[in-house]
N, C-alpha and C positions, 0 to 999 in steps of 0.2 A: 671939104676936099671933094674934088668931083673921084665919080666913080671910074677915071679913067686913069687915074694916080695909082702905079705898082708900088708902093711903097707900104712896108708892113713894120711893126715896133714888137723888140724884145726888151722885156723884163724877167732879169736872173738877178738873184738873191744866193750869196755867200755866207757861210756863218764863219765864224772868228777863225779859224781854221783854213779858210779858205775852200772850203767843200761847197759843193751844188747844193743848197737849200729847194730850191725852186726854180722854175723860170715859167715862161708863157709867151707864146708867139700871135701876135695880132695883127690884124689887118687896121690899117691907118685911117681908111676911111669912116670905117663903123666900129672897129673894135670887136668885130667880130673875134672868133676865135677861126685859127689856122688849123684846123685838122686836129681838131680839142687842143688845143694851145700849148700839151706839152706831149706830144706823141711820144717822147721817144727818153720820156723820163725816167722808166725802170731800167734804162742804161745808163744813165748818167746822174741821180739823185745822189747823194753822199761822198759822188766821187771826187776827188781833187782835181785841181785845176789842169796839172800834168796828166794825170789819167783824162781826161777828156779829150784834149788835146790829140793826145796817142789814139785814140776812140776812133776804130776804122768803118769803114762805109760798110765792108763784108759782116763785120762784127753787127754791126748795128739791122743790116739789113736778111741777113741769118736768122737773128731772133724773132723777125717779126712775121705777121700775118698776114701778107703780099697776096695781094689779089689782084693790081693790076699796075699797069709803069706810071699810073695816078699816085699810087701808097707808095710806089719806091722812091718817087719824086719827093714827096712830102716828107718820108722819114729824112731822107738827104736836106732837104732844106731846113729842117728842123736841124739837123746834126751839123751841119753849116753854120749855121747864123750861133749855134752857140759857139764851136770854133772859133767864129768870125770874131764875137764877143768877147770872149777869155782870150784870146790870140792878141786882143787891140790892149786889153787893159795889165796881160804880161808884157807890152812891148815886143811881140814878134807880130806885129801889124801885116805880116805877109799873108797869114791867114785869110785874113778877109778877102785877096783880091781887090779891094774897092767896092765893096757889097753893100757896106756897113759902117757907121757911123756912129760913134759912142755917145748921145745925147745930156749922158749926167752919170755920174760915179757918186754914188752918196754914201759916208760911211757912216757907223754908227759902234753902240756896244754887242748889238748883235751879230756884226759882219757888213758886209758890204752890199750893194743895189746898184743894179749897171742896168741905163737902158739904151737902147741902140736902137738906129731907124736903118733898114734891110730896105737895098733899091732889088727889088725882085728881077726885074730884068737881069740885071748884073748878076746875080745870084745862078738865078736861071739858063744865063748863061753857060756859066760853073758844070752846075748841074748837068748838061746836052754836055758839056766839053770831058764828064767825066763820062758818059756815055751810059748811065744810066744803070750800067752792070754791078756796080757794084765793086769794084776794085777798088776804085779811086780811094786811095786812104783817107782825105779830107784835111790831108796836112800839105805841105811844100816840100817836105822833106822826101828823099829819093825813097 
């Protein structure tokens, strides 16, 4: 991949339940990790799918250690892409905006694995259109 491809990969992991096992946000080129890959996971570990979902940008970016509109970007895109994620594979695909892309849904006895390929641009977009404060709840919904 050259280094000039925005394009980043999520892997989330559901247990039988449908709960947030894990996830991990990386970059496509190298695999690198995205801002330790699950920033914004003591918000959304355990939580059900609907609880995520409802998971607001205030909420999410409240808790955190904000130092600069770098870390508010990052938590947002992290809390994005998993929206984006969970949003496509309950069928309210509005989520996404067109960000995201579900690459493979695999089930198993332990729960489920969803990975998805995030065009960052598009994301990023998102992101500057919610303006970066913090309001934006990260859903469609009024």
């Amino acid at each position: 991949m050259p280094c000039t491809d925005v394009t980043e990969n999520l892997r989330l992991s559901l247990d039988s339940e449908e709960r947030l096992k894990d996830y991990e946000l990386s970059k496509q080129t190298c695999g690198g990790a995205v801002a330790g890959r699950g920033l914004i996971r003591k918000w959304v570990k355990h939580k059900n799918i609907d609880q995520i979902l409802k998971l607001t940008a205030v909420e999410v970016l409240a808790g955190s250690d904000l130092r600069s509109g770098t870390d508010e970007y990052l938590h947002l895109k992290h809390l994005f892409s998993l929206q984006g994620a969970l949003g496509a594979f309950v069928g309210t695909g509005s989520q996404s905006d067109g960000f995201l892309s579900i690459e493979s849904v695999d089930y198993g006895l332990e729960g489920v694995e969803i990975r998805a390929r995030i065009d960052l641009k598009l994301l990023t977009d998102r992101i500057q259109a919610c303006g970066l404060c913090g309001n934006c709840s990260g859903t469609t919904e009024p």
